[in-house]
N, C-alpha and C positions, 0 to 999 in steps of 0.2 A: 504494500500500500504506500509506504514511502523509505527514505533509506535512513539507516540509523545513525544520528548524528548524537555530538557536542556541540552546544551553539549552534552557531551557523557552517561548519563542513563538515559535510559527509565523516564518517570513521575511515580508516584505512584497515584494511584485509591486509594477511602476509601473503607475500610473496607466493603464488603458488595454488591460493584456496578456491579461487572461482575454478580451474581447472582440473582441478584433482575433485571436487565436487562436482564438475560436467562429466568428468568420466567414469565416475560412480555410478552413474545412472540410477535407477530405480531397484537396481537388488542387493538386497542387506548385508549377501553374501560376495557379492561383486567386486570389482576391480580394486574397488579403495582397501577395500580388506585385504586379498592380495597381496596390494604392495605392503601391508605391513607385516615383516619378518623381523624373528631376532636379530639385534645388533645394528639394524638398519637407522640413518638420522631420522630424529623427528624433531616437529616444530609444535609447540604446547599452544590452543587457542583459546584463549578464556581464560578466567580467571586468575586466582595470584599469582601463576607461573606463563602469564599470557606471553608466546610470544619468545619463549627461551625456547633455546634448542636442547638435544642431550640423545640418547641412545636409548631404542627401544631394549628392553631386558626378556620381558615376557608378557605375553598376553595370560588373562586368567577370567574365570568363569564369573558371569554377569556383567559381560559386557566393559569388564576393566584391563587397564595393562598398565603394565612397572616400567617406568621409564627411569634412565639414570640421568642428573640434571648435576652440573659443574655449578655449585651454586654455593657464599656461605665459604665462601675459601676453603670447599671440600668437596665430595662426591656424596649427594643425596640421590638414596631410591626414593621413588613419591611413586605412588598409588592413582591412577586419573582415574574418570571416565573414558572408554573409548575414541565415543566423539570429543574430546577435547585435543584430539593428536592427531596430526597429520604427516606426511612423510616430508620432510624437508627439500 
């Protein structure tokens, strides 16, 4: 209905998210899923770790996966939602 802003500009998308969301298409099980394997970069969208990059670890049951995030002048595993990762 309209695009999600601050103020008056648009938000910005990372790098990469309109298309890796067109080429997901409509199944759950699809391309997007896929590309994600262990060890592979990803890109964190939302929330407190909006937007950082790190190493996928493991996916796990309900729809979550452990990513490794360079963060904190250390190496943290954190816990996401699925949809908040994208392949870098």
């Amino acid at each position: 209905m309209r695009l999600v802003s601050f103020g008056e500009h648009p938000t910005a998308l990372p790098r990469g998210f309109v298309e890796t969301l067109a080429s997901a298409g409509s199944d759950p099980g699809g391309p997007l899923e896929c590309q994600l394997t262990q060890g592979v970069p990803v890109r964190i969208m939302g929330g407190v770790f909006d937007d950082i990059t790190g190493t996928l670890l493991a996916k796990k049951p309900g729809e979550r996966v452990v990513v490794l995030l360079d963060i904190l002048s250390g190496r943290r595993r954190v816990t996401l939602p699925r949809r908040q990762v994208m392949q870098a």
